[in-house]
N, CA, C and O of each residue as an XYZ file, in Angstrom:
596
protein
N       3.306     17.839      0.280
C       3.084     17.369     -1.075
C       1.581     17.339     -1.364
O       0.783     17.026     -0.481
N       1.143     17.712     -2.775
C      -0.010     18.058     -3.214
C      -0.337     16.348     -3.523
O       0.385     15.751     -4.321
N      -1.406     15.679     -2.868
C      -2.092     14.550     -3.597
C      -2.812     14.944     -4.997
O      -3.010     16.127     -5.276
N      -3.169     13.945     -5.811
C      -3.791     14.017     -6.872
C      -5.086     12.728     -6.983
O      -4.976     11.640     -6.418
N      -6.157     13.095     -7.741
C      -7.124     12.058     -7.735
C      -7.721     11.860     -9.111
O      -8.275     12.849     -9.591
N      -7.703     10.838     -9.767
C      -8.637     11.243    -11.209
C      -9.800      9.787    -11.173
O      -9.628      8.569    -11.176
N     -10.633     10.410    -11.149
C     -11.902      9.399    -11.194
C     -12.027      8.991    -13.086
O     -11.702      9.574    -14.121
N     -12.685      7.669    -12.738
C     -12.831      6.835    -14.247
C     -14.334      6.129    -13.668
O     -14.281      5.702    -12.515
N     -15.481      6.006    -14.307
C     -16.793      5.140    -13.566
C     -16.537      5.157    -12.191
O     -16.386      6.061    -11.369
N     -16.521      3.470    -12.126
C     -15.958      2.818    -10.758
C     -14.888      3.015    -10.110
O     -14.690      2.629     -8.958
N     -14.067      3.673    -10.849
C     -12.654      3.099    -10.352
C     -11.516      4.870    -10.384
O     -11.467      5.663    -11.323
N     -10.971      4.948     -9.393
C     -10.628      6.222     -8.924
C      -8.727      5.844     -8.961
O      -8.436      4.855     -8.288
N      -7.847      6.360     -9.483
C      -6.477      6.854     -9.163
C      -6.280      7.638     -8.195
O      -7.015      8.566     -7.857
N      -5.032      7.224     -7.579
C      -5.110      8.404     -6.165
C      -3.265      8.226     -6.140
O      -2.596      7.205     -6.294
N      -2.878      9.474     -5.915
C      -1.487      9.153     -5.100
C      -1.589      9.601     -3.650
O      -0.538      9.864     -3.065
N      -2.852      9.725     -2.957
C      -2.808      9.854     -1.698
C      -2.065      8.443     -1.137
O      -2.341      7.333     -1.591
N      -1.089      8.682     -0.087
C      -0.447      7.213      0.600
C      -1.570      6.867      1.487
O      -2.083      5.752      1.392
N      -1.927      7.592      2.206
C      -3.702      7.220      3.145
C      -4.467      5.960      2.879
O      -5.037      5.304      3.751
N      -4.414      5.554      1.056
C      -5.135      5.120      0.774
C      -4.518      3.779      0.281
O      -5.067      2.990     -0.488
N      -3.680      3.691      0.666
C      -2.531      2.360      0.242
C      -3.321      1.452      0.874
O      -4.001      1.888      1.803
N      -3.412      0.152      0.567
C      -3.476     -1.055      1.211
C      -2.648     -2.052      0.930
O      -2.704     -3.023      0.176
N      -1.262     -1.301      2.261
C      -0.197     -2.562      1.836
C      -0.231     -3.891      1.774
O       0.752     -4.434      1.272
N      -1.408     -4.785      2.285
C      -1.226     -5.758      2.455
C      -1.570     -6.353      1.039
O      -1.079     -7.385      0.581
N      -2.560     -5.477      0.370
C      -2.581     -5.787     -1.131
C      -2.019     -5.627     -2.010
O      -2.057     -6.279     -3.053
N      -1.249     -4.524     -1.694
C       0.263     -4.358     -2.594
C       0.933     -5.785     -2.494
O       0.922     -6.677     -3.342
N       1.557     -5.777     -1.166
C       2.693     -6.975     -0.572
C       1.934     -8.412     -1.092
O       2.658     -9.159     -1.751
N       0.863     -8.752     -0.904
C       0.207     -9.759     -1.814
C       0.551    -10.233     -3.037
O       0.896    -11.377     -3.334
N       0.391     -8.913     -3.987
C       0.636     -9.237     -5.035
C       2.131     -9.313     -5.656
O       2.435    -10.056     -6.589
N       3.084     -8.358     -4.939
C       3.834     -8.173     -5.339
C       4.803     -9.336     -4.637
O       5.777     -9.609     -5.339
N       4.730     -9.951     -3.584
C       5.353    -11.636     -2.874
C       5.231    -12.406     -3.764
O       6.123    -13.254     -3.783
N       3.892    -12.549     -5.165
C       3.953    -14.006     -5.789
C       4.228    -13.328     -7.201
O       3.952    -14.031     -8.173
N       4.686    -12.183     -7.420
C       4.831    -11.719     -8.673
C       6.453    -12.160     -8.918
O       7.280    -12.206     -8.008
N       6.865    -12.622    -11.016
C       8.290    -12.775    -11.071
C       9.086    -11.905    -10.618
O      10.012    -12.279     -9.899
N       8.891    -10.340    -10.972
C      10.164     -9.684    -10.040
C      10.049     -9.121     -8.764
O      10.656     -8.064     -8.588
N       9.299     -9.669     -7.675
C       9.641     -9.263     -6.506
C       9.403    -10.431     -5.959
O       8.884    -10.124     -4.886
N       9.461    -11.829     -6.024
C       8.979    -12.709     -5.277
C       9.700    -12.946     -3.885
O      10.895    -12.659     -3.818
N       9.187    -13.348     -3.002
C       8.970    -13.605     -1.658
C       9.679    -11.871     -1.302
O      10.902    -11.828     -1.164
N       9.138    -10.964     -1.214
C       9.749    -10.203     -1.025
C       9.155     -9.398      0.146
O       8.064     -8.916     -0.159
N       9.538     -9.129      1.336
C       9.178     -8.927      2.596
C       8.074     -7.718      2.886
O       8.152     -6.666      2.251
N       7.256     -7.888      3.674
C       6.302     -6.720      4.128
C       6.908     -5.693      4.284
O       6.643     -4.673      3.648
N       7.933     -5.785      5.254
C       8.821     -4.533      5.759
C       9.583     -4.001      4.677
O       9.852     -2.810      4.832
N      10.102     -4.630      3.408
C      10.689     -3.826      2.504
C       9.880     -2.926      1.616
O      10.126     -1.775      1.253
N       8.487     -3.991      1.247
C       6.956     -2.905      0.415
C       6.883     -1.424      1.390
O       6.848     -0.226      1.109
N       6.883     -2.151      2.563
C       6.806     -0.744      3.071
C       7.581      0.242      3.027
O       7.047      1.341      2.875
N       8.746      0.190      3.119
C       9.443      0.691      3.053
C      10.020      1.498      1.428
O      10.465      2.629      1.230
N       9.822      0.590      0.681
C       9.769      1.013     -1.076
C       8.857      2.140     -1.136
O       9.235      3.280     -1.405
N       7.513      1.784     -0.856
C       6.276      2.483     -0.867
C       6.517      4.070     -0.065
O       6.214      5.182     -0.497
N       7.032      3.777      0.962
C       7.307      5.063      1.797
C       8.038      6.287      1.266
O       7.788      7.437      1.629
N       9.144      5.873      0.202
C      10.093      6.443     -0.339
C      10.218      6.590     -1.654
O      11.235      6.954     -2.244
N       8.844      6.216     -2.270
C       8.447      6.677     -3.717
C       7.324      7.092     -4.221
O       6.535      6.673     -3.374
N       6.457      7.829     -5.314
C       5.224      8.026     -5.296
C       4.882      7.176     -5.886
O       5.390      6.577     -6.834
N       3.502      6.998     -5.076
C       2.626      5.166     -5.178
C       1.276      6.553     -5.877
O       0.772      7.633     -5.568
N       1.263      5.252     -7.216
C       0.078      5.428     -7.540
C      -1.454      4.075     -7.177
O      -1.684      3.097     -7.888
N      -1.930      4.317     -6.412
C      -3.127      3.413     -6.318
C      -4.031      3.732     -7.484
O      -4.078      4.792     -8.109
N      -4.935      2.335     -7.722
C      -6.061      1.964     -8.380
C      -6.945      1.419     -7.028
O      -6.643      0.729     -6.055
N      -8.402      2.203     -7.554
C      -9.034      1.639     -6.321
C     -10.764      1.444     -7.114
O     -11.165      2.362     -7.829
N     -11.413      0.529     -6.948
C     -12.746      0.195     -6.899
C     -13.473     -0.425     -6.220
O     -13.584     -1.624     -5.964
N     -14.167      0.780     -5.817
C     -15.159      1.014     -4.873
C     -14.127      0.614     -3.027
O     -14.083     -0.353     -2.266
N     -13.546      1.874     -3.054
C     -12.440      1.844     -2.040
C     -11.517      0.494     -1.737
O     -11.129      0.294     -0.586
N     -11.216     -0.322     -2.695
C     -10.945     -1.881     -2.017
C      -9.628     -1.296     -3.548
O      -9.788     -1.015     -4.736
N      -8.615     -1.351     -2.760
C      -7.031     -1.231     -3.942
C      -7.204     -2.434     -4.836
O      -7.405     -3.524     -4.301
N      -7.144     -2.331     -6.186
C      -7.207     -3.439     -7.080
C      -5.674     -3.049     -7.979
O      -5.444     -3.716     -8.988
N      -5.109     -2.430     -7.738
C      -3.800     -1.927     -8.652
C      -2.797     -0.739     -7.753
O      -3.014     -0.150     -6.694
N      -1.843     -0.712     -8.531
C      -1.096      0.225     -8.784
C       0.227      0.615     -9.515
O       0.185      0.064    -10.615
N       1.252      1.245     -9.395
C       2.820      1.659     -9.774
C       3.029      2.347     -8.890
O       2.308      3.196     -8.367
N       4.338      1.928     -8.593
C       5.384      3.353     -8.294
C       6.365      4.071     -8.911
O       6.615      3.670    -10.047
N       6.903      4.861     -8.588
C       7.324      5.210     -9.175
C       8.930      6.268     -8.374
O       8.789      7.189     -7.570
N      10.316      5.746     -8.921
C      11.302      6.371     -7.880
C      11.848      7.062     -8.742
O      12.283      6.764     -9.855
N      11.787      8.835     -7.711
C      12.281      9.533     -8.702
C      13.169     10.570     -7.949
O      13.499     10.429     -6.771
N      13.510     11.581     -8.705
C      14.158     12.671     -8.448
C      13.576     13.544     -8.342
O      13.942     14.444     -7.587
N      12.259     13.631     -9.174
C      11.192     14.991     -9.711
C      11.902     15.770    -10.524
O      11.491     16.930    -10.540
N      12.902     15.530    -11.266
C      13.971     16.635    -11.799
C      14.337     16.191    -12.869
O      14.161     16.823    -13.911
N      14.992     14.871    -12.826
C      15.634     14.453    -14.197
C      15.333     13.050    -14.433
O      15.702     12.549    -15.495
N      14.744     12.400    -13.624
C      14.850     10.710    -14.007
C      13.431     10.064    -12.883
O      13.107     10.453    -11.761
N      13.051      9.362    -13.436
C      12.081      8.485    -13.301
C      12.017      6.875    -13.328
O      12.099      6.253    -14.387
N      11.888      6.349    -12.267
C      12.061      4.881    -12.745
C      10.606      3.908    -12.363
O      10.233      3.588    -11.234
N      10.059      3.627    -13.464
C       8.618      2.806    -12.898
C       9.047      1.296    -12.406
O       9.771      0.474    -12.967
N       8.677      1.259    -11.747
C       8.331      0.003    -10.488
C       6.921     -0.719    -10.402
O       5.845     -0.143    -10.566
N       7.109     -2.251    -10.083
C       5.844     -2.906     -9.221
C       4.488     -2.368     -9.848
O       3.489     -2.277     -9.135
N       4.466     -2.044    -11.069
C       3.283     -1.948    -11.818
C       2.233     -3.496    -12.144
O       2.577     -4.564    -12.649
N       0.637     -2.970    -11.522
C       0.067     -4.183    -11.519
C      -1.561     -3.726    -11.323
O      -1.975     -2.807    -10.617
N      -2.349     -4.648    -12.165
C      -3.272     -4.901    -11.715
C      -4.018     -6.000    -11.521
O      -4.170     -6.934    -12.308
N      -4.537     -5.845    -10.316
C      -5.054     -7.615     -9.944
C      -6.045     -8.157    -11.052
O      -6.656     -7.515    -11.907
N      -6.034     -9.676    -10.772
C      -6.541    -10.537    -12.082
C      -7.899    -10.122    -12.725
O      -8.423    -10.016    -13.833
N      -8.187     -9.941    -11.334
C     -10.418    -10.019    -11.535
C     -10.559     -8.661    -12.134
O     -11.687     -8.267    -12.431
N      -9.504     -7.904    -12.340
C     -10.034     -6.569    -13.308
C      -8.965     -6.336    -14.543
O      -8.948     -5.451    -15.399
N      -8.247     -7.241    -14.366
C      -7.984     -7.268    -15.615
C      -8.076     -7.096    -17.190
O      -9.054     -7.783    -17.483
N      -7.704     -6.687    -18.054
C      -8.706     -6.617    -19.204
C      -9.531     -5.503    -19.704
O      -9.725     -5.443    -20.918
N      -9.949     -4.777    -19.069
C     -10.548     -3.489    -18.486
C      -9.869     -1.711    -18.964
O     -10.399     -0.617    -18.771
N      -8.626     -2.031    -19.581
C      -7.520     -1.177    -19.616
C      -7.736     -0.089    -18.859
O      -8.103      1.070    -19.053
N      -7.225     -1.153    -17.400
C      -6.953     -0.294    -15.884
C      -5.451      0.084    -16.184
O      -5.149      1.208    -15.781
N      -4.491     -0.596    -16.783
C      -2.883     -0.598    -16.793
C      -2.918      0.697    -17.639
O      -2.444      1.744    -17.197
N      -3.555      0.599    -19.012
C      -3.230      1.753    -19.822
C      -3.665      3.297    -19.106
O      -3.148      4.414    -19.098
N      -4.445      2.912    -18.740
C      -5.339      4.172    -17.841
C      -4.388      4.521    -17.009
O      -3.902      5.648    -17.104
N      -3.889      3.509    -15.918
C      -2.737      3.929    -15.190
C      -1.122      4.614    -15.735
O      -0.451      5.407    -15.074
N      -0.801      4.121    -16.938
C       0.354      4.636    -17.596
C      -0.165      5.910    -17.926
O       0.496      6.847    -17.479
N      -1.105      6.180    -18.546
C      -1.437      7.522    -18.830
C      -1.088      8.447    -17.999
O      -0.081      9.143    -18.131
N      -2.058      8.534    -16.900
C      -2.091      8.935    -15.684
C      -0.405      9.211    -15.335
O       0.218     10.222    -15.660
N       0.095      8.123    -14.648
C       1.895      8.710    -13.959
C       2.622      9.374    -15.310
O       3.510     10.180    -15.029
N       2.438      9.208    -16.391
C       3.136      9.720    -17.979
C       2.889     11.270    -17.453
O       3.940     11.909    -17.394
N       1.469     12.139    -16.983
C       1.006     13.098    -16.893
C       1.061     13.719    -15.832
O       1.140     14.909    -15.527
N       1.012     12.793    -15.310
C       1.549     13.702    -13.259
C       2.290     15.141    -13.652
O       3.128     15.451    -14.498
N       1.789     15.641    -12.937
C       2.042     17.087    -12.541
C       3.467     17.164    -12.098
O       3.985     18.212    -12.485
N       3.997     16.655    -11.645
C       5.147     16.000    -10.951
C       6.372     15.810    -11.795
O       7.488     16.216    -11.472
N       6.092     15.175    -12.880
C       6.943     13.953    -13.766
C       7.279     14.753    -14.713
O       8.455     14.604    -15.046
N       6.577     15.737    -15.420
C       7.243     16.386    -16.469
C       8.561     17.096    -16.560
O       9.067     17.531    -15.527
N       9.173     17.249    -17.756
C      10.430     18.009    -18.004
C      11.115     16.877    -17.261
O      11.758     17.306    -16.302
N      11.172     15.562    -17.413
C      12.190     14.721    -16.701
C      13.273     14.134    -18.271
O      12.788     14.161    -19.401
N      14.285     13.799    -18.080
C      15.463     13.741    -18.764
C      14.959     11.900    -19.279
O      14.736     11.487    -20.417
N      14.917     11.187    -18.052
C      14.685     10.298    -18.724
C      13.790      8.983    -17.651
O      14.113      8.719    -16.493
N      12.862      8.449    -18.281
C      12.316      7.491    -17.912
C      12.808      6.293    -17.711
O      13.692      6.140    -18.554
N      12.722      5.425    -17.096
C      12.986      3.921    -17.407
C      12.367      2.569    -16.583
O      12.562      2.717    -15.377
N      11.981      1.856    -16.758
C      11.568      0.365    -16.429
C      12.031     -0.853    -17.132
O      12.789     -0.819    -18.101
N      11.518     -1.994    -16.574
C      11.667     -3.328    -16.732
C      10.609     -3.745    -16.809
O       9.557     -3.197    -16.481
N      10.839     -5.135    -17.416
C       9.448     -6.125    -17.668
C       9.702     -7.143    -18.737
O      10.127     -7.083    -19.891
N       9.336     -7.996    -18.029
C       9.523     -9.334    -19.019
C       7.915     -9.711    -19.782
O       7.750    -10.896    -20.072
N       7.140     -9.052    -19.995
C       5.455     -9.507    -20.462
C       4.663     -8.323    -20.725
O       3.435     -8.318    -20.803
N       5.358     -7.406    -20.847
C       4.208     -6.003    -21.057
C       5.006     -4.621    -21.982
O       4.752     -3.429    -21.809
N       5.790     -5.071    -22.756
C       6.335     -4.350    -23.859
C       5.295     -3.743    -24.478
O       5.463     -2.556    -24.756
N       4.202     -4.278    -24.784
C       3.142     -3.578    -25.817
C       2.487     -2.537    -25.157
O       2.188     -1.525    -25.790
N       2.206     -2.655    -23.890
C       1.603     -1.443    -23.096
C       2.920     -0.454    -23.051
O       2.485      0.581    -23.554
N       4.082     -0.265    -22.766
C       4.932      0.280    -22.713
C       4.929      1.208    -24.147
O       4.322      2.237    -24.445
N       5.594      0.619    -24.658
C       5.563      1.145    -25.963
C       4.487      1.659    -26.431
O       4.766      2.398    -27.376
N       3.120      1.608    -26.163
C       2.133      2.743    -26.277
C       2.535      3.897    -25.839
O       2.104      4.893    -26.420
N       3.473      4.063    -24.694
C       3.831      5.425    -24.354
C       5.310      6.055    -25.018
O       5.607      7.236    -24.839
N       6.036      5.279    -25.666
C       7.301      5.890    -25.898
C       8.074      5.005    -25.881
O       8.709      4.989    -26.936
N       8.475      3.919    -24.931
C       9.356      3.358    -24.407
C       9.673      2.568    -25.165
O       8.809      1.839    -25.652
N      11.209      2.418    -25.580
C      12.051      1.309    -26.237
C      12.743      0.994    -25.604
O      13.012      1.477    -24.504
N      13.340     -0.129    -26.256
C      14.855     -0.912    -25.565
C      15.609      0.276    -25.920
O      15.228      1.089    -26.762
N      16.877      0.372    -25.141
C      17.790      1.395    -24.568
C      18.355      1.565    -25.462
O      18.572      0.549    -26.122
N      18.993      3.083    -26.087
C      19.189      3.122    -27.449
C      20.719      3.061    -27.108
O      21.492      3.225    -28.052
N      21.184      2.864    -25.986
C      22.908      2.725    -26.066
C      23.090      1.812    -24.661
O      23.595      2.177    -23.599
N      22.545      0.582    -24.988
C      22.663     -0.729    -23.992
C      24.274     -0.812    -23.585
O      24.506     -1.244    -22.455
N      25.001     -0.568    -24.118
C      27.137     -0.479    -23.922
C      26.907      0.089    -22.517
O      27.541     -0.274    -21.525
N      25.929      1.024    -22.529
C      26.441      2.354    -21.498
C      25.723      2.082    -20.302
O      25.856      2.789    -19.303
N      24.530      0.523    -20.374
C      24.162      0.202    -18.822
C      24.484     -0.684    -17.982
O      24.351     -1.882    -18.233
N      25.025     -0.168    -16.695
C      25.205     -1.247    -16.106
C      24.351     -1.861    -14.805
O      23.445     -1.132    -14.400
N      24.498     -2.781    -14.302
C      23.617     -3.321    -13.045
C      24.095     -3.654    -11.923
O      25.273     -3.977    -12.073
N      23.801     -3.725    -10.998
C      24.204     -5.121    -10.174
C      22.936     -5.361     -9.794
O      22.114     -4.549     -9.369
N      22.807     -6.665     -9.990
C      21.125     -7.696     -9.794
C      21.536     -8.824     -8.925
O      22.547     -9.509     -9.074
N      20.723     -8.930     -8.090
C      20.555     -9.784     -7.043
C      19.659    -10.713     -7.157
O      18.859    -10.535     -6.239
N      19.387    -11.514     -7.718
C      17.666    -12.368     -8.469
C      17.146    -12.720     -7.290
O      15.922    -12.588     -7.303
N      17.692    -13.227     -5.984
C      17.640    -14.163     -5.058
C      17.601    -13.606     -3.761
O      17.502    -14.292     -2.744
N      17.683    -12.278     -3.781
C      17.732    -11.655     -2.097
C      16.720    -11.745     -1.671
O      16.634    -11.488     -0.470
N      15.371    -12.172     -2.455
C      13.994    -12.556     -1.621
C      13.847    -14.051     -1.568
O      12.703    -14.505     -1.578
N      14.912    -14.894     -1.511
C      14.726    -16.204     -1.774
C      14.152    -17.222     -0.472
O      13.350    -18.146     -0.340
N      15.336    -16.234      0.596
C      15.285    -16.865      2.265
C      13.843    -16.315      2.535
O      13.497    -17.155      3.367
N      12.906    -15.592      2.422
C      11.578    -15.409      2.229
C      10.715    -16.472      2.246
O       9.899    -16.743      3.127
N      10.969    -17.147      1.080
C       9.816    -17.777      0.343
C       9.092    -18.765      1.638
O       8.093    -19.448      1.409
């Protein structure tokens, strides 16, 4: 697989995995609402089996998404984040741009994510509530990271 890199000032995108720093992923993503207490060994394992986009300034990971896909027809964004102290900065929009454009991602059928607090960044790119909600279904587990905590 071809890595990709796009430099901004300070601050560099990478989907090289090399450059992951799980423990800053798993950090953030243990005290975040939808993954809380959620195990090292599973980040890793998520991470292993989807393309991770990192945010990095001045080599120290301050962000990222993933992203689980097919490469073919469907896309699902994940664990999108950037840490507090750079916040503000529109590192997130920069980052949506970016996976929207991946070399990778195009000609896909259909996108989709979640989020309870970031509709407005979303919807800069396209994204609405589901235009035929009848037709989705789930099974959600809220609590399988609970014995964690």
């Amino acid at each position: 697989m071809t890595y990709h890199e796009w430099p901004r000032d300070e601050f560099v995108i990478s989907t090289d995995p090399t450059q992951l720093d799980l423990p800053v992923i798993h950090g953030f993503l243990h005290t975040s609402y939808w993954a809380r207490g959620i195990p090292l060994e599973v980040v890793e394992q998520a991470v292993a089996n989807s393309l991770m986009f990192g945010i990095y300034h001045k080599d120290q990971q301050i962000g990222g998404a993933r992203i689980v896909t097919d490469y073919a027809t469907f896309a699902y964004i994940a664990d999108v984040f950037v840490l507090d102290a750079f916040r503000g900065q529109g590192l997130g929009k920069w980052l949506m741009e970016i996976v929207i454009a991946h070399p990778q991602l195009q000609g896909l059928r259909r996108w989709m994510l979640m989020t309870a607090d970031a509709h407005g960044l979303y919807q800069q790119f396209g994204f609405t509530p589901l235009a035929r909600p009848d037709r989705a279904l789930e099974l959600w587990f809220p609590d399988v990271y609970s014995n964690n905590l």
